[in-house]
C-alpha positions as a Markdown table, in Angstrom:
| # | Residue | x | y | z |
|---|---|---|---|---|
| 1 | Unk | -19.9 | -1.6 | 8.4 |
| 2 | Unk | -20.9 | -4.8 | 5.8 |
| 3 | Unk | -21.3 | -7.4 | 7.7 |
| 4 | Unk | -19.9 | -10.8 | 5.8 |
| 5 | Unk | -20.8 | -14.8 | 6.8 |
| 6 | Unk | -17.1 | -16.3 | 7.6 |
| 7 | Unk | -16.4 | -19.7 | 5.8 |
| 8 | Unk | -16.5 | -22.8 | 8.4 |
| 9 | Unk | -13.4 | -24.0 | 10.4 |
| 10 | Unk | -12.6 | -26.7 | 12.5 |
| 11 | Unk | -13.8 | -26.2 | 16.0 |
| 12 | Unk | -11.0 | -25.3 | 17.3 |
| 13 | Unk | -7.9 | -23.3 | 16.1 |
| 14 | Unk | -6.0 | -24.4 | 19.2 |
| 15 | Unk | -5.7 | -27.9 | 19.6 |
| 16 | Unk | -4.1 | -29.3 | 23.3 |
| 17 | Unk | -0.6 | -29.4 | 23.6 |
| 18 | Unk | 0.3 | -33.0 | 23.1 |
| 19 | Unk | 2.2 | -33.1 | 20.5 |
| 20 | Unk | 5.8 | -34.7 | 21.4 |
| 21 | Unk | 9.0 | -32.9 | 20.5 |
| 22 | Unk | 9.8 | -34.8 | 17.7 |
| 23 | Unk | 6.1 | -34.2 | 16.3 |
| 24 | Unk | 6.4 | -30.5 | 16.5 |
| 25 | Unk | 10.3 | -30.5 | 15.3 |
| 26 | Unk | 9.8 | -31.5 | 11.9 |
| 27 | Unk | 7.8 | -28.3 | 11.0 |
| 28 | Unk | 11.0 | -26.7 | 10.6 |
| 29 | Unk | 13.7 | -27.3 | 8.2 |
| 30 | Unk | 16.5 | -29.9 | 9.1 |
| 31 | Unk | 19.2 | -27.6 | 10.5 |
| 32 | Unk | 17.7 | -24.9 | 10.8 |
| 33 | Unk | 17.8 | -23.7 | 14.8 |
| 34 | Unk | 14.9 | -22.4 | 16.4 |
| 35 | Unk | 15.9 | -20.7 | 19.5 |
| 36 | Unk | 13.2 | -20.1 | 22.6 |
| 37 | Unk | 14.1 | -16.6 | 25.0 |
| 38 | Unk | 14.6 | -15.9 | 28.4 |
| 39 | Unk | 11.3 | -17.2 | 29.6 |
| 40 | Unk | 12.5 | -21.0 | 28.6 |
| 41 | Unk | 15.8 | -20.7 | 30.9 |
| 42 | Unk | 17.1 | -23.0 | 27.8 |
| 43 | Unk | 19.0 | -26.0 | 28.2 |
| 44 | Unk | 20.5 | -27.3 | 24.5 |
| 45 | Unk | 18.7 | -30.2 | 22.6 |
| 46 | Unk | 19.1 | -32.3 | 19.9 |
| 47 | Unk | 16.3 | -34.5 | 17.6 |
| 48 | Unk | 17.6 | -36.8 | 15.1 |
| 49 | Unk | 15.1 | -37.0 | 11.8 |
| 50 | Unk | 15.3 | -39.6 | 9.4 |
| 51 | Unk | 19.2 | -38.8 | 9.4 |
| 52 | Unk | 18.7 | -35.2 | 9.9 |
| 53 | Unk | 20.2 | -33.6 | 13.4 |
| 54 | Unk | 18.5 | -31.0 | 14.4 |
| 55 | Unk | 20.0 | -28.5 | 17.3 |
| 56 | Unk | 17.8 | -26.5 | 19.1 |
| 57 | Unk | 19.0 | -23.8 | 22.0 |
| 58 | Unk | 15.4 | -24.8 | 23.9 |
| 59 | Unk | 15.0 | -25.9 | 27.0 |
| 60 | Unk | 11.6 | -26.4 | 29.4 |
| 61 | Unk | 9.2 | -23.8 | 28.7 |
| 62 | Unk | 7.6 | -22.0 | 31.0 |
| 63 | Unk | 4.5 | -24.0 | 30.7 |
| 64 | Unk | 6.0 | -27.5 | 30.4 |
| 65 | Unk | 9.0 | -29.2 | 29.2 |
| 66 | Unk | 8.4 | -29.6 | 25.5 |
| 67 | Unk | 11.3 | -27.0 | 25.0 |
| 68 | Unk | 9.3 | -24.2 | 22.9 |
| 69 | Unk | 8.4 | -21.0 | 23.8 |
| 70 | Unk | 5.5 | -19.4 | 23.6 |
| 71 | Unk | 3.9 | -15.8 | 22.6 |
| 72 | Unk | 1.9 | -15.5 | 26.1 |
| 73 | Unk | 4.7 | -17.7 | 27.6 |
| 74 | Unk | 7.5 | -15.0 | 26.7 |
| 75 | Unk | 5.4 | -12.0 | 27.6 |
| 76 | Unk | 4.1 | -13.7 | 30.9 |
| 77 | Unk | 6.3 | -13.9 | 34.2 |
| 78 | Unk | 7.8 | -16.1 | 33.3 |
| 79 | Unk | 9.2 | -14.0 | 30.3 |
| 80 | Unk | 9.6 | -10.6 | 30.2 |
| 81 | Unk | 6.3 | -10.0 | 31.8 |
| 82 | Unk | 5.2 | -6.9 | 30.2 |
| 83 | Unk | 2.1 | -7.4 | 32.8 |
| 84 | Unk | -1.4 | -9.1 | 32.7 |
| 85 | Unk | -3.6 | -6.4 | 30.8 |
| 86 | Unk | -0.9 | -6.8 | 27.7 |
| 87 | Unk | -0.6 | -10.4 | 28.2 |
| 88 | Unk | -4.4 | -10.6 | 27.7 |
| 89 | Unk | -4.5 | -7.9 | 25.1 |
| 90 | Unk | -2.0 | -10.5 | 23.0 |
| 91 | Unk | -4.1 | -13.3 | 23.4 |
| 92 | Unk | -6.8 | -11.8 | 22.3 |
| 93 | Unk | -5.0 | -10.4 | 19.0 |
| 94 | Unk | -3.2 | -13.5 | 18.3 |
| 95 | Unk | -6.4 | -15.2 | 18.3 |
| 96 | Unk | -7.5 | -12.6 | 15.8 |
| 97 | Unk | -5.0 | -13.0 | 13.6 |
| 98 | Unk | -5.3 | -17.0 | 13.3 |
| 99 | Unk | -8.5 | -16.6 | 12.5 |
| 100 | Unk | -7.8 | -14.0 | 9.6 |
| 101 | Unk | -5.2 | -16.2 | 8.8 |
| 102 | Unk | -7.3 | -19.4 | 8.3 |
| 103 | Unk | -9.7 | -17.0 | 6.3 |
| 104 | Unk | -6.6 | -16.0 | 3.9 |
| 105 | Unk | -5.8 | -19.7 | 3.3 |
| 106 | Unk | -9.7 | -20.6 | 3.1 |
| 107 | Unk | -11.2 | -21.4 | -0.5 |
| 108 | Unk | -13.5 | -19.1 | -0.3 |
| 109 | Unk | -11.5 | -15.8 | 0.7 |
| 110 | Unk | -11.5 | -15.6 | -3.3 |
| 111 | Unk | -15.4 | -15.1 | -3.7 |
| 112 | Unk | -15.1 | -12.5 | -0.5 |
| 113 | Unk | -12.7 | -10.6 | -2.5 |
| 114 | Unk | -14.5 | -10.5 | -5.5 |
| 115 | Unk | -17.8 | -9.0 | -4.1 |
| 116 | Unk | -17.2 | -5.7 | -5.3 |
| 117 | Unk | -15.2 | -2.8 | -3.3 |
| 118 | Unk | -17.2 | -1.1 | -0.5 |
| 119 | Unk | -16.6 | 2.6 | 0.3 |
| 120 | Unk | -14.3 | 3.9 | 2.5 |
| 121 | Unk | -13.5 | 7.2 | 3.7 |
| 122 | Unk | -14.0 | 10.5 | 1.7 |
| 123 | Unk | -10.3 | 10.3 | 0.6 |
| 124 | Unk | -9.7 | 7.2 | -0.3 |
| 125 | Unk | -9.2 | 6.1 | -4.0 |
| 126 | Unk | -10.9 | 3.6 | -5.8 |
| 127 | Unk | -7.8 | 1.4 | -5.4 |
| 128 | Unk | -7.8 | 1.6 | -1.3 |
| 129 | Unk | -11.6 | 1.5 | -1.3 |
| 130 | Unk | -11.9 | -1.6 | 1.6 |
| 131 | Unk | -12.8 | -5.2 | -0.2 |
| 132 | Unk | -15.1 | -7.5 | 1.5 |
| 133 | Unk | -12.3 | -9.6 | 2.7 |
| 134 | Unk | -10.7 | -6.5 | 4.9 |
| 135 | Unk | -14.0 | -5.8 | 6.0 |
| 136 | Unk | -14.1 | -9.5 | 8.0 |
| 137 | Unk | -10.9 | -9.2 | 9.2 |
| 138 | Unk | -11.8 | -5.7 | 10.8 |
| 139 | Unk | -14.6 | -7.5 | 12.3 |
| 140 | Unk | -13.0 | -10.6 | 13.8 |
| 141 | Unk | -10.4 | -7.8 | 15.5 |
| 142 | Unk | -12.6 | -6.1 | 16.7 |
| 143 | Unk | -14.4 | -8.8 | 18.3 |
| 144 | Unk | -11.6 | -9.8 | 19.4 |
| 145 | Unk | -10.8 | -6.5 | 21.2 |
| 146 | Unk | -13.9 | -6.1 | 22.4 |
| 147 | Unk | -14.2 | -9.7 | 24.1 |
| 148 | Unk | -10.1 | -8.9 | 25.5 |
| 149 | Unk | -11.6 | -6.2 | 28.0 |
| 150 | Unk | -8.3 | -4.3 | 28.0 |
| 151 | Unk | -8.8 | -1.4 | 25.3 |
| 152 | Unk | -10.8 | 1.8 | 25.3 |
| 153 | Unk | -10.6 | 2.7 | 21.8 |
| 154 | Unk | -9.5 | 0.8 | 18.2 |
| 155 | Unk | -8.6 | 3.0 | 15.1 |
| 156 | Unk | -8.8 | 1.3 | 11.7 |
| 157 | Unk | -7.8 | 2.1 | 8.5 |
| 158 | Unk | -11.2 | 0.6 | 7.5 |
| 159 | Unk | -13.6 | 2.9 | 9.7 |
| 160 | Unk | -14.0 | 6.5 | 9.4 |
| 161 | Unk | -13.7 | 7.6 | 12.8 |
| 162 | Unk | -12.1 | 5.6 | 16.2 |
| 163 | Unk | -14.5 | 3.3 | 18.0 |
| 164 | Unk | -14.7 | 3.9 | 21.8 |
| 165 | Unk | -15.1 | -0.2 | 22.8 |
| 166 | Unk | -14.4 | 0.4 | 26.8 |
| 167 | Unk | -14.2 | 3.0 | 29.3 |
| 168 | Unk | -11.9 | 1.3 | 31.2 |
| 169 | Unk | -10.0 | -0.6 | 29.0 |
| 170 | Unk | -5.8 | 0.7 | 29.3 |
| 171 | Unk | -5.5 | 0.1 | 26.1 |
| 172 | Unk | -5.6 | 2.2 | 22.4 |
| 173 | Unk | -4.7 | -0.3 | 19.3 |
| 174 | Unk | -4.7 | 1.1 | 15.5 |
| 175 | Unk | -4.8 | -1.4 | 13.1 |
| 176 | Unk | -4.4 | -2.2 | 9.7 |
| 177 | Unk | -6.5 | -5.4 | 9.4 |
| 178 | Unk | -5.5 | -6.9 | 6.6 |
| 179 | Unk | -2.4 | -5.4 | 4.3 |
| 180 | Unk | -2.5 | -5.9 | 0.7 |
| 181 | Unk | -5.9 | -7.5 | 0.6 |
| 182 | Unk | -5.9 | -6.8 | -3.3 |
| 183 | Unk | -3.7 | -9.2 | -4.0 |
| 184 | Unk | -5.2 | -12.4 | -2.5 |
| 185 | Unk | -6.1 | -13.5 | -5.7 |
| 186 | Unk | -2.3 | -14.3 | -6.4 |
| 187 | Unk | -1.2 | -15.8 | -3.3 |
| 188 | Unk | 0.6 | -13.1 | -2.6 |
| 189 | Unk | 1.5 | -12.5 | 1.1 |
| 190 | Unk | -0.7 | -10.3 | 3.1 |
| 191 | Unk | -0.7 | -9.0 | 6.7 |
| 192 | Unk | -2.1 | -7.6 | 10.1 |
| 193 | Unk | -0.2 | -4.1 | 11.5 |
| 194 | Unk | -1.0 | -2.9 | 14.5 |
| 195 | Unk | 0.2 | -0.5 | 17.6 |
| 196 | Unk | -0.8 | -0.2 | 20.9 |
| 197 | Unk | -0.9 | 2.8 | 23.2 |
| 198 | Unk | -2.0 | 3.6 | 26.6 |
| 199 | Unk | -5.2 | 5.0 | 27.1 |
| 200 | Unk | -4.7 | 8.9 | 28.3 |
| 201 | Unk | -7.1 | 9.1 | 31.2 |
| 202 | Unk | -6.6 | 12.6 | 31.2 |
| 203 | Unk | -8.8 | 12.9 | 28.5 |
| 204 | Unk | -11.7 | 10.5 | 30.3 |
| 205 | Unk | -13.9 | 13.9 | 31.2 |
| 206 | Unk | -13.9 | 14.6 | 27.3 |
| 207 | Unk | -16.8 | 14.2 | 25.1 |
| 208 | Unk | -16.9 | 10.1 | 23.7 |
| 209 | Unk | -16.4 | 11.3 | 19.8 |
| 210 | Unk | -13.6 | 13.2 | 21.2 |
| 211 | Unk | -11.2 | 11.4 | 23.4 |
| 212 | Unk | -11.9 | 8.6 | 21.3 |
| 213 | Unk | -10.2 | 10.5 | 18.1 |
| 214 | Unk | -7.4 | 12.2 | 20.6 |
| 215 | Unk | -6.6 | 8.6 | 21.8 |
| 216 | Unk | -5.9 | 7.4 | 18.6 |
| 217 | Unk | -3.7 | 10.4 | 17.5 |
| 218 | Unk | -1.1 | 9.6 | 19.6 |
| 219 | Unk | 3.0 | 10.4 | 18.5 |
| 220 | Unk | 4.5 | 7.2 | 17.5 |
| 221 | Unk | 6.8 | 7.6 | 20.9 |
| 222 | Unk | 4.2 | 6.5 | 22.8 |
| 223 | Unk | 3.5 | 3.5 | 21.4 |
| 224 | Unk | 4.5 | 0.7 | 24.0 |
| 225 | Unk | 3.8 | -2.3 | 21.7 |
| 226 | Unk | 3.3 | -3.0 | 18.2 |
| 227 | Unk | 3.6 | -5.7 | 16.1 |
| 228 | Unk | 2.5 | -7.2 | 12.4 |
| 229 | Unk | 1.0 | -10.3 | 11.6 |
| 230 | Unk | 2.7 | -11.9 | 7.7 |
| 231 | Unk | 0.4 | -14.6 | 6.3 |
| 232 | Unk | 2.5 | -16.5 | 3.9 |
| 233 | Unk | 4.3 | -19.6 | 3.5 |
| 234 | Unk | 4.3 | -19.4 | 7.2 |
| 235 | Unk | 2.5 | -17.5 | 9.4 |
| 236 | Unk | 4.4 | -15.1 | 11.1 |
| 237 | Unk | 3.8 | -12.8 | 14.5 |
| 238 | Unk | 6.2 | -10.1 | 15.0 |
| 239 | Unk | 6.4 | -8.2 | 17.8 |
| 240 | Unk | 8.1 | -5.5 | 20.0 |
| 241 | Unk | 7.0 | -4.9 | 23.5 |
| 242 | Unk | 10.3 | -1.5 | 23.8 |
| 243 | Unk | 12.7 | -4.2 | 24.3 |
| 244 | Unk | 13.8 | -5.5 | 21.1 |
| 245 | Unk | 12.2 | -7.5 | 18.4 |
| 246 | Unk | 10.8 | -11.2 | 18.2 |
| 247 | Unk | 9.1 | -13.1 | 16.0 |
| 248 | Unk | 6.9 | -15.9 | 16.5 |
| 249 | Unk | 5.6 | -19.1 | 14.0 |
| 250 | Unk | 2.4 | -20.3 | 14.2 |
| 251 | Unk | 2.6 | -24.1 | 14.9 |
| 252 | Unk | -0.3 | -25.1 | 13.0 |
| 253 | Unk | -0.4 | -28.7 | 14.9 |
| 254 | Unk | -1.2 | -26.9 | 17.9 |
| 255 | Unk | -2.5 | -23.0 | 17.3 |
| 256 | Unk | 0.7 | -22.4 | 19.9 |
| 257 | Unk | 3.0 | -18.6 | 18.3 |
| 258 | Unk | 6.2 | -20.2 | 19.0 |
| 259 | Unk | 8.6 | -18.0 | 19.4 |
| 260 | Unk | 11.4 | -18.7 | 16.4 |
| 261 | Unk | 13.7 | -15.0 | 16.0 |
| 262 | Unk | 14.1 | -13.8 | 19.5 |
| 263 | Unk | 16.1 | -10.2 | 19.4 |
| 264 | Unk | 15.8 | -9.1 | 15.4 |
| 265 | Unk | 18.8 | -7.0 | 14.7 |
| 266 | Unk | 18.3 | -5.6 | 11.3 |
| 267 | Unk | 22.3 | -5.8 | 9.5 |
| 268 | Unk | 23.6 | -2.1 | 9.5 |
| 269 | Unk | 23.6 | -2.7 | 5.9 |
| 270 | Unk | 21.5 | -4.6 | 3.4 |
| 271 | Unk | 22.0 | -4.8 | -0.1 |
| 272 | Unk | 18.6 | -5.2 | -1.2 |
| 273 | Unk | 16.0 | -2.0 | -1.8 |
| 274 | Unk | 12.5 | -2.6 | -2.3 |
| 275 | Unk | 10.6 | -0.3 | -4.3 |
| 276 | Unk | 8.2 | 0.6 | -7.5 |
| 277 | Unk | 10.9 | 0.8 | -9.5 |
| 278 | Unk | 9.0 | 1.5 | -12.8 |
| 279 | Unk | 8.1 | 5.1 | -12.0 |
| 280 | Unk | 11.6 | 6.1 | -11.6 |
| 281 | Unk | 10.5 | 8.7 | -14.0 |
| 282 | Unk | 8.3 | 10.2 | -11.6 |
| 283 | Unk | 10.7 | 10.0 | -8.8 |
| 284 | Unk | 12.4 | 13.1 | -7.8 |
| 285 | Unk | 16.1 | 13.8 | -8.7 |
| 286 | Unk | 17.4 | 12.7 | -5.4 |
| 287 | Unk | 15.9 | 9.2 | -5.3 |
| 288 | Unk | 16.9 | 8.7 | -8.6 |
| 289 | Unk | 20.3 | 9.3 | -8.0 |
| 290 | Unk | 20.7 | 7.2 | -4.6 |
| 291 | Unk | 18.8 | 4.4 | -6.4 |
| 292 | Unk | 21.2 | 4.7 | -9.4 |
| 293 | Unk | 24.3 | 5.2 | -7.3 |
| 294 | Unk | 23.6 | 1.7 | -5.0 |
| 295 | Unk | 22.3 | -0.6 | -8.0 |
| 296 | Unk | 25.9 | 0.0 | -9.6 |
| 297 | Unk | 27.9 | -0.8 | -6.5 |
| 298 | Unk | 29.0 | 2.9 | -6.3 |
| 299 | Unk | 27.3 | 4.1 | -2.9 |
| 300 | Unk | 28.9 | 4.1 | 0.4 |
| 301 | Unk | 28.7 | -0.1 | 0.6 |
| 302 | Unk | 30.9 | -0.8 | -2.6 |
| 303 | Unk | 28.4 | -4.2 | -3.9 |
| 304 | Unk | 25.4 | -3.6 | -6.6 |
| 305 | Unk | 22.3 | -3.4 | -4.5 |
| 306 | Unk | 19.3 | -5.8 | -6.3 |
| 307 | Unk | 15.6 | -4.5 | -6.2 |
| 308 | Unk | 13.0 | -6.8 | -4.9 |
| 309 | Unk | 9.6 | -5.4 | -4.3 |
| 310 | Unk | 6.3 | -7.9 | -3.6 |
| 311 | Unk | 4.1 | -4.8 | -3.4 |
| 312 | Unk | 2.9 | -5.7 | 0.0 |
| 313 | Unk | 3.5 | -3.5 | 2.4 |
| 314 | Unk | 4.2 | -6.7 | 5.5 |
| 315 | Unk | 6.1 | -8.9 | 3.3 |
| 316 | Unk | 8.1 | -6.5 | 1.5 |
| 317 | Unk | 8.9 | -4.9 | 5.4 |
| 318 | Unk | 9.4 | -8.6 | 6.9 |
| 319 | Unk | 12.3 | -9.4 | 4.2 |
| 320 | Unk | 14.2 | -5.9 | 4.7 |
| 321 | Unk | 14.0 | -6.9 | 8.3 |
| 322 | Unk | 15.5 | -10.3 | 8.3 |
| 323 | Unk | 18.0 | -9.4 | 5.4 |
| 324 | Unk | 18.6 | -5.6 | 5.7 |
| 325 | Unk | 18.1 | -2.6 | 2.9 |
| 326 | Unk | 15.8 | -0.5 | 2.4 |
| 327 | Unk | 11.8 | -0.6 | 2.1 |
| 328 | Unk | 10.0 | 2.7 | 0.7 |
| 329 | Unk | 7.0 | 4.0 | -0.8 |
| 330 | Unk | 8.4 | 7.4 | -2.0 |
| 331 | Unk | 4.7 | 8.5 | -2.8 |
| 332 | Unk | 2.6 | 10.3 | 0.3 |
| 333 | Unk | 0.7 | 7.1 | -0.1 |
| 334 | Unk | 1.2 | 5.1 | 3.2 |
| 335 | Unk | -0.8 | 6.0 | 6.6 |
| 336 | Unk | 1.1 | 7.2 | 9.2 |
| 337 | Unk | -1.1 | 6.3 | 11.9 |
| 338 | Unk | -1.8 | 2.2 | 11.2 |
| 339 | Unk | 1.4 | 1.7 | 9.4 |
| 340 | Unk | 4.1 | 3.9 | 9.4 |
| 341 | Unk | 4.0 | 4.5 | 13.2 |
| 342 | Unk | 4.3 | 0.6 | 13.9 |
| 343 | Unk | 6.3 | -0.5 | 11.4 |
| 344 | Unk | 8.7 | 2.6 | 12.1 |
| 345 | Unk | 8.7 | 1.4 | 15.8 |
| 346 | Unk | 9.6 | -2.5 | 15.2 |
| 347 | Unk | 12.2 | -1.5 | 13.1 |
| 348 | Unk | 13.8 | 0.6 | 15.8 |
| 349 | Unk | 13.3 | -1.8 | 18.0 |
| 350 | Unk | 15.8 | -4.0 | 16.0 |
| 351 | Unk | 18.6 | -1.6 | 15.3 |
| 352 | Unk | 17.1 | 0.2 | 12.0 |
| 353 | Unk | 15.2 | 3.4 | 11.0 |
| 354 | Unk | 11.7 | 4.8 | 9.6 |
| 355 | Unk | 11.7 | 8.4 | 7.9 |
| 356 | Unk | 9.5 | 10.0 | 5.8 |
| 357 | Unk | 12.6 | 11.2 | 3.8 |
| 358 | Unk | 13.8 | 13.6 | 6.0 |
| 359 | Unk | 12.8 | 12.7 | 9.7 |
| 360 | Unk | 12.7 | 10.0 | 12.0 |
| 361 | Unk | 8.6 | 8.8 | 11.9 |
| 362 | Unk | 8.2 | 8.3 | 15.6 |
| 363 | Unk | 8.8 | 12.0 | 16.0 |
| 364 | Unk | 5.8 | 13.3 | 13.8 |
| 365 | Unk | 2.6 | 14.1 | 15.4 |
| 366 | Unk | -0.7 | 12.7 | 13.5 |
| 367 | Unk | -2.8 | 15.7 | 12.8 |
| 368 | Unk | -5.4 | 13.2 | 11.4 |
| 369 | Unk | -6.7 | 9.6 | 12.0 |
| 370 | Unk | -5.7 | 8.5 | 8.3 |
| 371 | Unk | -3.1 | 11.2 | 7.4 |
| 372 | Unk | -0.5 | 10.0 | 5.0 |
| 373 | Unk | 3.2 | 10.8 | 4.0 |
| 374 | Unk | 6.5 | 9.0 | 2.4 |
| 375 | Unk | 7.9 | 5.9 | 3.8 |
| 376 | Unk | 11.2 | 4.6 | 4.1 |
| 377 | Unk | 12.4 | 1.7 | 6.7 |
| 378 | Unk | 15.2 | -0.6 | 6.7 |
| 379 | Unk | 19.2 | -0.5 | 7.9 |
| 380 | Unk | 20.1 | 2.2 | 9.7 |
| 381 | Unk | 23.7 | 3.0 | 7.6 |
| 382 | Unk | 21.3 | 2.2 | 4.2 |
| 383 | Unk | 18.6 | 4.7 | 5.7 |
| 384 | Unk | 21.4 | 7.6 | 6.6 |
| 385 | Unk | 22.7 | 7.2 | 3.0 |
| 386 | Unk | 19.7 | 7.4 | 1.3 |
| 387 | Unk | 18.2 | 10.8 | 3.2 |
| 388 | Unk | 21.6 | 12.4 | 2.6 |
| 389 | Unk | 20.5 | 12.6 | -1.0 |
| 390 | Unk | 18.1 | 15.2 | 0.3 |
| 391 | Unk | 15.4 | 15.3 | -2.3 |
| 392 | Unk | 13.6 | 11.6 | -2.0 |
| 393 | Unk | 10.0 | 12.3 | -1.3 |
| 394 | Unk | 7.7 | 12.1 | -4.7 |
| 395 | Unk | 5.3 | 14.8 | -4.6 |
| 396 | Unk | 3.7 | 14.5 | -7.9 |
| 397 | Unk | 1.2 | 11.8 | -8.6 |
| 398 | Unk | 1.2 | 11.5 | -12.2 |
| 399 | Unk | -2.6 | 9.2 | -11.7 |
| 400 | Unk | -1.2 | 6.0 | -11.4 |
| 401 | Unk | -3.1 | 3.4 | -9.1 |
| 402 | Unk | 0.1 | 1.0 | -8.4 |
């Protein structure tokens, strides 16, 4: 693995909590509600700024009476408390991913980029061959999981083969480290995917190489936590520990995840679809037809459908969630292992559906660590539409790179 020098940062990416509530409230827009879960026990506020009343459904958090919520705070005890090797686990990734984050933002992340592609596995193209800046952010999360304690095993879409980290660890995590990497260059978003598994000790008498590649090929049913990191405008955390989907800012003033979109429901219907649009030619007869059908207004949901597509995989997925629609790469193009698997499971998690154009994602079985197929995710009445055109999944690859 290249090794790369990370650009320097302030000491310390989490500052103490003593910010006041009116010094953390303005980092959101005037009106707009930020609500804290369970673990708060919320009692209503209100802040008045400059004019500006701001309501907040936020009460004392578990860790003090500032009236935000936390990521560890909402998995903890005093949450939903998914227990103390996850808790740990998250820590330990969400300290990852401000760090990658810092390293997106950073000046420098441009020269990292632009050091020449490094190569990857056998069957990648020159167009998925890993960049330098991927490269770090594999690193720091693997640090990361190696300093946590809790996992036996991380996959990456970067490596060749799984990396056994701990023989005791509980853990499995497969990662994505960093999203659309290629298009740093243009501030366009980029993002972390992960999911995490149990370990299956009933594999621990196995050769190392082994149980380290079984571990990591684990059916997308067995996940029991996954999430996806968006570096943007705002950095985003999004998560699903079975029971539903959150999302969680990072507070910049204090390095605190606060928990801003507790319980995601994806709408039933969107009327968005996201999708390379300009190789409708290559498409097969049934996608062209759904697409067709939905942009005119004349599908099941009688309003003209718009196309927005960013091209990145986390951003393009984060908006379908919030708004509803459809997400797709018709191509066998996306891993089903680091993305598909996760993503499939978060949107679940929020009312919605991943297929590969004709079954449900969770239900495949990975036959290998970087295997890849079709992807569709988004609303679940958009997604039922859509595969009862039949004939969606592109098969041909005229040569194209985007």
């Amino acid at each position: 693995m290249q090794s790369s020098v990370l650009p320097i940062y302030p000491t310390s990416l989490v500052p103490p909590k003593s910010h006041s509530f009116h010094a953390k409230v303005h980092l959101f827009l005037p009106n707009y509600p930020v609500f804290a879960g369970s673990c708060c026990n919320c009692r209503p506020r209100m802040a008045s700024l400059g004019g500006f009343t701001v309501k907040s459904k936020m009460g004392a958090s578990a860790s003090g009476d500032n009236g935000f919520c936390t990521l560890v705070e909402y998995m903890g005890k005093g949450g939903i408390d998914v227990g103390d090797d996850l808790v740990v686990l998250f820590s330990h990734l969400q300290y990852a991913s401000k760090r990658i984050a810092a390293l997106v933002a950073s000046p420098f992340n441009s020269s990292l980029s632009k050091q020449g592609n490094v190569a990857g596995d056998g069957s990648s193209s020159d167009r998925d061959a890993p960049k330098p800046l991927d490269i770090v952010s594999n690193e720091i999360i693997l640090a990361s999981l190696r300093n946590s304690g809790k996992v036996a095993v991380m996959a990456s879409e970067e490596d060749d083969a799984p990396i056994w980290i701990n023989d005791n660890g509980p853990f499995v995590v497969v990662t994505d480290p960093l999203d659309g990497s290629r298009n740093i260059d243009a501030s366009i978003p980029t993002g972390t995917i992960f999911g995490v598994y149990k370990r299956l000790v009933e594999l621990d008498h196995l050769p190392q190489e082994e149980k380290a590649m079984l571990n990591s090929l684990q059916s997308g049913t067995r996940l029991v936590a996954a999430g996806y990191v968006l570096y943007s405008s705002a950095t985003i955390f999004c998560a699903s520990f079975g029971s539903g989907t959150h999302a969680f800012t990072l507070d910049h003033s204090t390095g605190d995840f606060i928990l801003t979109h507790p319980g995601i429901k994806i709408p039933p219907r969107g009327q968005i679809y996201s999708v390379n649009d300009a190789r409708y030619f290559d498409w097969p007869e049934g996608l062209r037809q759904y697409i067709d059908t939905v942009r005119q207004g004349k599908g099941k949901y009688p309003k003209k459908y718009s196309a927005r597509y960013i091209c990145s995989l986390v951003a393009d997925f984060h908006r379908t969630l919030m708004y509803g629609g459809v997400a797709m790469n018709p191509r066998d193009h996306l891993r089903l292992v680091y993305e598909a698997n996760p993503l499939s499971f978060l949107v679940e998690q929020a009312g919605g559906r991943g297929s590969d154009g004709k079954v449900r994602i969770l239900s495949l079985q990975p036959v290998k660590l970087h295997q890849r197929l079709s992807l569709f995710l988004g609303s679940l009445e958009d997604m039922e539409e859509l595969e009862s055109y039949g004939d969606v999944q592109q098969k041909v690859n005229p040569g194209y790179e985007v």
